[in-house]
C-alpha positions in Angstrom: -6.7 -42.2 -93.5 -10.0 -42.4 -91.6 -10.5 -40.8 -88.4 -10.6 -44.2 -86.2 -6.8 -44.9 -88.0 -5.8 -41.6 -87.0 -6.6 -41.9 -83.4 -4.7 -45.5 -83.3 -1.5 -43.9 -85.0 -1.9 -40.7 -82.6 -1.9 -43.5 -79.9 1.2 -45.5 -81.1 3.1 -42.2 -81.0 2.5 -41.5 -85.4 0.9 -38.9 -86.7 -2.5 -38.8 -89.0 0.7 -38.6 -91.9 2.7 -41.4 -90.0 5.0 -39.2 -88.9 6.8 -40.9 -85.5 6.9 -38.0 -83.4 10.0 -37.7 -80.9 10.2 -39.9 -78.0 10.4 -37.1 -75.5 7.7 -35.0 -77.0 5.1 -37.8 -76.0 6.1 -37.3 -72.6 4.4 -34.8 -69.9 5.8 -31.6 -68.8 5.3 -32.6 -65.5 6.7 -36.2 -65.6 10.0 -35.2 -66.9 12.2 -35.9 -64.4 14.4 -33.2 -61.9 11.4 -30.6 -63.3 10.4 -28.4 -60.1 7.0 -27.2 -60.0 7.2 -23.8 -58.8 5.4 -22.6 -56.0 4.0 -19.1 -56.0 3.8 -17.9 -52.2 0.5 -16.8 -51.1 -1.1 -13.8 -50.8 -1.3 -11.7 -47.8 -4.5 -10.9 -46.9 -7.4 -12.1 -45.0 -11.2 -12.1 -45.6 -13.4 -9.5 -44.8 -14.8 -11.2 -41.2 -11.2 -12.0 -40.2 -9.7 -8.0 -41.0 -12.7 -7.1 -39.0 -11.7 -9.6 -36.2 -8.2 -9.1 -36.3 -8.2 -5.3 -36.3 -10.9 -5.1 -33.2 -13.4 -3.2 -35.0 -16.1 -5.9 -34.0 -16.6 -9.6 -34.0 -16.9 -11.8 -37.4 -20.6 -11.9 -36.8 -21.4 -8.2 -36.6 -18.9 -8.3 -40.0 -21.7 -10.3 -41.2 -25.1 -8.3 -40.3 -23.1 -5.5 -41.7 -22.6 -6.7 -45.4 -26.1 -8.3 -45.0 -27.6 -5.4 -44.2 -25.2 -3.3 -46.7 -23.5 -1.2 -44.4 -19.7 -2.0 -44.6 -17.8 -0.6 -47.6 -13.9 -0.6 -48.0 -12.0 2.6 -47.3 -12.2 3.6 -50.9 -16.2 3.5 -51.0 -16.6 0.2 -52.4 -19.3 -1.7 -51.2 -18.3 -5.0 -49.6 -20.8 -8.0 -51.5 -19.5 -11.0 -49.7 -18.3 -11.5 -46.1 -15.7 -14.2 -47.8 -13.9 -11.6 -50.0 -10.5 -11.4 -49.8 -9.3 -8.3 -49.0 -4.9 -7.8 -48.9 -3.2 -6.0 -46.7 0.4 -6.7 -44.0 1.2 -5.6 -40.8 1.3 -1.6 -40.7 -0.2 -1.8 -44.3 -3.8 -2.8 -42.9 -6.6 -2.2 -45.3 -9.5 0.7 -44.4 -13.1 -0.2 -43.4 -16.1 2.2 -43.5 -19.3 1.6 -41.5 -22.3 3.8 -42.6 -19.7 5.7 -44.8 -17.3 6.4 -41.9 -14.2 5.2 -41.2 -14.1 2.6 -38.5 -11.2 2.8 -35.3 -10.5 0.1 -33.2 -11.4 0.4 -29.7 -7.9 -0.3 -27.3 -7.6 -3.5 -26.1 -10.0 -4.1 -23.2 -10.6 -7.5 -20.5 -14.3 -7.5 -18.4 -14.7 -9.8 -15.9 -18.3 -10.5 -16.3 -20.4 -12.5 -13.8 -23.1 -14.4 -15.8 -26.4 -14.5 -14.8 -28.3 -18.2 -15.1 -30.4 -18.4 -18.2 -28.4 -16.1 -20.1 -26.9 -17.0 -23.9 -23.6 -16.9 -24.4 -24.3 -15.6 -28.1 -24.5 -12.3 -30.0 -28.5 -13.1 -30.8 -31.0 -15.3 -29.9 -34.0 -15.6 -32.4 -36.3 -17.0 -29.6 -35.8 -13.8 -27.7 -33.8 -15.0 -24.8 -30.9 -12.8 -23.5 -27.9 -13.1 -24.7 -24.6 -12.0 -23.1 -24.2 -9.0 -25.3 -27.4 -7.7 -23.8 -26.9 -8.5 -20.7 -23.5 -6.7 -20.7 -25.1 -3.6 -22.7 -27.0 -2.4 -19.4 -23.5 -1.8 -18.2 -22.3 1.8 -18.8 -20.4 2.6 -21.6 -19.2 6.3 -20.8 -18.1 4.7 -17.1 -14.9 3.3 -19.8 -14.8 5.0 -23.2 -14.9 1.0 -24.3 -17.8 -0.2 -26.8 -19.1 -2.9 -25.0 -21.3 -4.2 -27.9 -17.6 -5.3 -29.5 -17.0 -7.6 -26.7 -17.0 -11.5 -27.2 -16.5 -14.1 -24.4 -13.3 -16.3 -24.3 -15.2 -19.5 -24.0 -18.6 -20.3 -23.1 -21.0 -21.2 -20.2 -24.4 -22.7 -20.6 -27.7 -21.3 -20.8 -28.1 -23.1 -17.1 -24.6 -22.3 -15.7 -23.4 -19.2 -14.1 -20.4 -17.4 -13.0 -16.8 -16.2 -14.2 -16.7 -15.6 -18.2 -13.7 -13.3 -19.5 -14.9 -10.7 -22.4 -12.6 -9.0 -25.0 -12.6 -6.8 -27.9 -9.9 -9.4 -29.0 -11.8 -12.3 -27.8 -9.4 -13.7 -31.0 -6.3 -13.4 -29.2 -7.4 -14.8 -25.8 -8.9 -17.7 -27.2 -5.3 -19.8 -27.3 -5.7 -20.0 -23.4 -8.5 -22.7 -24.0 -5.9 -24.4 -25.7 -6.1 -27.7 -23.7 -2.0 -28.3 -23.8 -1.9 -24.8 -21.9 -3.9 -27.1 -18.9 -5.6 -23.6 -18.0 -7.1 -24.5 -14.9 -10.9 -23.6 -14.2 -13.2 -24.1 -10.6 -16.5 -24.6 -10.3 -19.2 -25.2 -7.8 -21.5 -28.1 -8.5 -24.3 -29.1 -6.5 -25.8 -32.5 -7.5 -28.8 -34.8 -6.4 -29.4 -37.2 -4.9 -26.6 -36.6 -2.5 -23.3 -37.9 -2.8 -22.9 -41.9 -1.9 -19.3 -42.8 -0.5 -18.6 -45.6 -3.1 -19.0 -42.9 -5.6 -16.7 -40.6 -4.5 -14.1 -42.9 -4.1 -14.2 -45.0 -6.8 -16.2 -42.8 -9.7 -14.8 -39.1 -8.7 -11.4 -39.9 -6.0 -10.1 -43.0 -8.4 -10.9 -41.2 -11.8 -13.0 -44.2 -12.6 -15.7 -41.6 -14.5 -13.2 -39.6 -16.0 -11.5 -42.5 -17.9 -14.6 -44.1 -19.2 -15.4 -40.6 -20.6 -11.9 -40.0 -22.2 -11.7 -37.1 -19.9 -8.8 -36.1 -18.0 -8.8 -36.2 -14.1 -10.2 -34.0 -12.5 -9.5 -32.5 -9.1 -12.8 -33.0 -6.2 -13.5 -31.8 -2.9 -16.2 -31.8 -0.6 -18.1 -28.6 0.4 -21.3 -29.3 2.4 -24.7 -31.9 1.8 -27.9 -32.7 3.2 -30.2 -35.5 2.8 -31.0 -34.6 -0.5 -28.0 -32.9 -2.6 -24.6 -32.3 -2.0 -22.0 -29.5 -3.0 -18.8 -30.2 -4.3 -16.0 -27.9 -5.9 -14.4 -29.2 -9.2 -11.6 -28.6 -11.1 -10.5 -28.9 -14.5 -7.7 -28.3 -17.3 -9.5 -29.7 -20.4 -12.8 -28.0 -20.3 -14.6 -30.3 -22.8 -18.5 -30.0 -24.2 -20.8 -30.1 -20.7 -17.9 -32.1 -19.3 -18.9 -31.2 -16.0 -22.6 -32.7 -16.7 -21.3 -35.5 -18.2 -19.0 -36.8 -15.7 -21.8 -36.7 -12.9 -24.1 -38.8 -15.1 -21.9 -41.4 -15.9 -22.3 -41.7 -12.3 -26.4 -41.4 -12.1 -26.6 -37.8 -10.9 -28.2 -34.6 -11.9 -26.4 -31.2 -11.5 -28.8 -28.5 -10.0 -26.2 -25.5 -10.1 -23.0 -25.1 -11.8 -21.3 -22.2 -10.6 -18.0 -21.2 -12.4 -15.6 -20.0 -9.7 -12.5 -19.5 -11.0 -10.9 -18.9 -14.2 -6.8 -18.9 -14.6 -5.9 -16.9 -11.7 -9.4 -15.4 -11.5 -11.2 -15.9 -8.3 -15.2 -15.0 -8.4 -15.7 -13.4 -4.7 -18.6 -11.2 -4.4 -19.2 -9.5 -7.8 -23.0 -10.3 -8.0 -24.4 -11.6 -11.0 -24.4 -9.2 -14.2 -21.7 -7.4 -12.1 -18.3 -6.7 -14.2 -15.1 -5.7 -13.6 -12.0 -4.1 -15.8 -8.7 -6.7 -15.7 -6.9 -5.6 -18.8 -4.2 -4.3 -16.7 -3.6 -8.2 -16.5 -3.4 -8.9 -20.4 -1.8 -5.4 -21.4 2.0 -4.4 -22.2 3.0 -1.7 -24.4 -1.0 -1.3 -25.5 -0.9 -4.9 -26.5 -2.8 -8.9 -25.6 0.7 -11.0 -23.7 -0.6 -13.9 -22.7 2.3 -14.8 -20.9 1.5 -12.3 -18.0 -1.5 -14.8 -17.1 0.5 -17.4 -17.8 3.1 -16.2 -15.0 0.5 -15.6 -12.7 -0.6 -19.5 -12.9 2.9 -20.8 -12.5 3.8 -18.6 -9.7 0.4 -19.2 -7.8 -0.8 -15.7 -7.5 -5.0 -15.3 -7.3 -7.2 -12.3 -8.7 -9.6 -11.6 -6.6 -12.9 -10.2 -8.6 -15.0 -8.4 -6.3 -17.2 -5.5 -6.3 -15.2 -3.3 -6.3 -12.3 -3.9 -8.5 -9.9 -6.8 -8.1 -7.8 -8.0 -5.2 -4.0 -9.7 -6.0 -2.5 -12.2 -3.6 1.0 -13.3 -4.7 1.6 -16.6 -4.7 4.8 -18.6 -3.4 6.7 -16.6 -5.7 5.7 -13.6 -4.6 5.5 -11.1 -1.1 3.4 -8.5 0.6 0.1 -7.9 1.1 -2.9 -8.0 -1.9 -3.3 -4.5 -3.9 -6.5 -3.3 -4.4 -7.0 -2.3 -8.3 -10.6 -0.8 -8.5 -12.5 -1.0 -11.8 
């Protein structure tokens, strides 16, 4: 039989012989019916960047420079090729990391209250020389905490033109789920904006939400602060904290924002820390050594404000709670 016949009887279920093969053999393994495919769990593990997240010994981009630059090995001596290599390990099982050939330790769990400067990056490196946040931070003294503050990350970000309240971490990671916009984490701002303020604006673009909705955004709370003839300064909140929302929503309405000041942050209250000024508040995210959330959380519910000053940070209990602010210097 020639080789076109073949493939016609191999077809219709015959071999090259004519042979009918079995009616169940024609059938696929994995069309036979009441056949479970079987599901192999997966591995635990995590890639290089992500252990070197997870375990606080730096940020996923320093994990990067360092296998760039062929600095980071695993604790065994093996050089790391790839910041995408999977590398196993479990809880109290975590794999070993060496940096320069020496084992690398995780810094405690540390929370700065950092007062950005305007014009500074909220980035690790800037390759058109601006500052960045990491520099800016890495005038403050290390000694004055035992902390290495070139491992801190912010939670969030302001822009290059806004200033005020940002919250850094050595497990930036781990805070980043207040951003979450179902937690409505409430933030403050100031906001001063030109030309100054027109009634029918406030009442129908800012009071009635009219800007918000065609946005998509959520409401936002106003209120007045002060204005001249020119400009006008306002204090906003919000609870969604989208891209420039802040920006946005103003011109929808035909202004331009001149300052945006971030005031308040959770139950953080920016009083007179000057700019590039920051402040220790782990005490406010620490129990047993370990990042709970749900201390900050508390503090929203039950209404309680953190001052951040100079000096350290001031707490005033809420409804919820009595007596007069502690002091709790940095």
């Amino acid at each position: 039989m020639n080789r076109k016949k073949a493939e016609i009887s191999l077809f219709q279920g015959k071999s090259a012989k004519g042979k009918v093969f079995p009616e169940k053999s024609l059938m696929s393994r994995k069309s036979k019916p009441g056949r479970k495919k079987r599901v192999f769990p997966p591995m635990a593990g995590h890639t290089v960047d992500r252990w070197i997240s997870k375990l606080g010994l730096g940020t996923r981009g320093m994990a990067r420079e360092w296998v760039q630059d062929g600095r980071l090995a695993l604790g065994d001596g093996r050089p790391v090729q790839n910041v995408d290599q999977f590398v196993g390990g479990t809880p109290g099982c975590e794999p070993v990391f060496r940096l320069d050939g020496k084992i690398l330790s995780a810094d405690p769990p540390a929370v700065f209250a950092f007062n950005k400067p305007r014009g500074v990056l909220v980035t690790r490196t800037d390759p058109g020389g601006r500052e960045t946040i990491c520099e800016s931070i890495g005038r403050f003294s290390e000694p004055r905490t035992g902390i290495d503050m070139s491992r801190m990350m912010p939670v969030g970000r302001l822009d290059q033109a806004s200033s005020g309240l940002i919250l850094l971490s050595n497990r930036s990671s781990e805070l980043s789920a207040l951003l979450n916009p179902s937690l409505d984490f409430p933030r403050e701002y100031r906001v001063q904006v030109r030309p100054s303020l027109k009634k029918s604006d406030w009442e129908t673009g800012l009071s009635d939400g009219k800007w918000s909705r065609d946005l998509g955004f959520k409401p936002v709370d106003v209120r007045y602060e002060k204005e001249n003839l020119r400009t006008t300064w306002l204090r906003v909140g919000l609870k969604e904290g989208k891209n420039r929302e802040i920006r946005r929503l103003f011109e929808r309405g035909g202004y331009e924002v001149l300052h945006l000041i971030r005031v308040g942050f959770g139950p953080f209250c920016l009083k007179d820390l000057p700019p590039g000024g920051i402040v220790d508040v782990s005490s406010f995210f620490l129990c047993k050594g370990k990042i709970v959330l749900d201390i900050i959380l508390d503090m929203i519910r039950s209404g309680d404000i953190i001052e951040v000053k100079e000096n350290g940070v001031v707490v005033s209990p809420g409804n919820s709670g009595g007596g007069a602010g502690d002091l709790r210097k940095s």
